[in-house]
N, C-alpha and C positions, 0 to 999 in steps of 0.2 A: 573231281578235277574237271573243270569248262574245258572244251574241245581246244582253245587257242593253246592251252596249256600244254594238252595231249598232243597237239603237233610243235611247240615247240622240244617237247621232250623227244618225241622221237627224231626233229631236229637234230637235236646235240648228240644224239646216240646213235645216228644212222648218217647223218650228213655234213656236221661239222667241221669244219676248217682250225687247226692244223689237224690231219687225221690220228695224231695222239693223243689227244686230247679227248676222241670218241670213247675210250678205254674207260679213262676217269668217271666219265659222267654215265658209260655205262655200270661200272660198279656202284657208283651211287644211286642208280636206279635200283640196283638190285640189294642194296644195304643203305637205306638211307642214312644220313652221319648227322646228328647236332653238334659235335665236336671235330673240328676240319686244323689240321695244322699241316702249312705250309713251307718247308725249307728253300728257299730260294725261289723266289714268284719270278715269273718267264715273264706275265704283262699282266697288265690293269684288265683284259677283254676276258680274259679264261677267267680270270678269278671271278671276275662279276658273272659270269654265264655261272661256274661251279656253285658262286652263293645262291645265285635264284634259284637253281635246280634245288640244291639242297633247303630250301628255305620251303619251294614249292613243296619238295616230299614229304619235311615233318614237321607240316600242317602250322599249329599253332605253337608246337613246341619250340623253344629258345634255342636261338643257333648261336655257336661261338663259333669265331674265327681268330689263330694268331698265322700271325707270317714273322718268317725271318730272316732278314735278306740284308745286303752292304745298303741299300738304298742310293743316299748321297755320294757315298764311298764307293758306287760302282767304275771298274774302270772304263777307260773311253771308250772299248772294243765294247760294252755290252748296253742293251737298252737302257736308255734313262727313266728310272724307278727314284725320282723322292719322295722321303718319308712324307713331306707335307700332303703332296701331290697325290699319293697313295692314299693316307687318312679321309680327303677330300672326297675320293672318288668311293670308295668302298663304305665310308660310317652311313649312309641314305640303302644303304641294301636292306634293313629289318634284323642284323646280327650285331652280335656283339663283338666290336674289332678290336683287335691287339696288335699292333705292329710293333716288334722288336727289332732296334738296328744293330748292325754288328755282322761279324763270321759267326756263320752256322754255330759251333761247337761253343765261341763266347755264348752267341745268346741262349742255345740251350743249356748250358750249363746255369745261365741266370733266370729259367723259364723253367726248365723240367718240372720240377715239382707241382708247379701251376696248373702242368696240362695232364694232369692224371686224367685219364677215360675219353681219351682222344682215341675217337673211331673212324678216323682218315688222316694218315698221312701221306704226305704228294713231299718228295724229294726231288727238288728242279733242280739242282746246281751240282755242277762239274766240281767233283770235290777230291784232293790229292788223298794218298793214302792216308799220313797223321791225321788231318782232320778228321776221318771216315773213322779210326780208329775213338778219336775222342769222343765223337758225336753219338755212336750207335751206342757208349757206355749209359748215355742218359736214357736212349730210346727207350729201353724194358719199362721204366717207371710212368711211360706216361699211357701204356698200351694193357689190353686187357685183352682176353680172350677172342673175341667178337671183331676184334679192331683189325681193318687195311693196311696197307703198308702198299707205297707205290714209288719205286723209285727211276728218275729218268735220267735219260740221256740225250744227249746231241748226234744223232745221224743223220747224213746225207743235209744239214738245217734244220731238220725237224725234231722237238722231242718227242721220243717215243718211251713207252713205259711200260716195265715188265712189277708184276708186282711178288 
């Protein structure tokens, strides 16, 4: 790894803005992922930082990414995430993108099967009990042994994330 590389990783890992997000890119340091799935993307800047990291870590090997978020459908209270807008920004990272729109628990239920041997998942989104209930039924199929699991929340403005 050339040096610019070596300080922007410890960048991400040590000095990173928002400070939840240092968690993440630490566990990816220490488990590199070519399979990243994302419930409810927070912005376009984390994901692009999470894909380079991860892209940087394994090397030549093929990164997939899916997200699955309201997108268009967000409401007014939260960041504006369109699908267009999203696809635009993320397909030039070197992975292979998937953006599925919809509630959480729709799109997994239209996804699960797809994402067998996902070895990162980041759960961003404030989710009421039923959907938490629906969603976590698909979770076991797409996870293995080996695989992260990171779920956040909204404190103080910040997400933070316990895994």
């Amino acid at each position: 790894m050339a040096l610019r590389d070596r300080l922007d990783t410890l960048y991400l890992c040590w000095l990173a803005k928002p400070q939840g997000d240092r968690q993440l890119f630490k566990s990816l340091c220490r488990q590199p992922a070519r399979r990243i799935v994302e419930l409810g993307m927070v912005s376009h800047d984390r994901t692009l930082r999470l894909l380079r990291l991860a892209k940087r870590l394994s090397g030549d090997a093929e990164l997939h990414y899916t997200g699955i978020d309201l997108f268009d459908a967000r409401p007014e209270t939260a960041p504006r995430l369109t699908l267009k807008e999203t696809h635009r920004v993320l397909s030039n990272q070197g992975a292979t993108i998937r953006l599925v729109p919809g509630d959480i628990a729709g799109g997994l239920a239209r996804s699960a099967n797809q994402l067998g041997g996902t070895q990162l998942l980041i759960v961003s989104s404030e989710i009421d009990e039923a959907t938490a209930e629906r969603m976590w039924s698909f979770v076991p199929r797409m996870l293995d042994a080996s695989s992260h699991v990171w779920v956040g929340s909204l404190q103080a403005g910040e997400w933070q994330y316990e895994q």
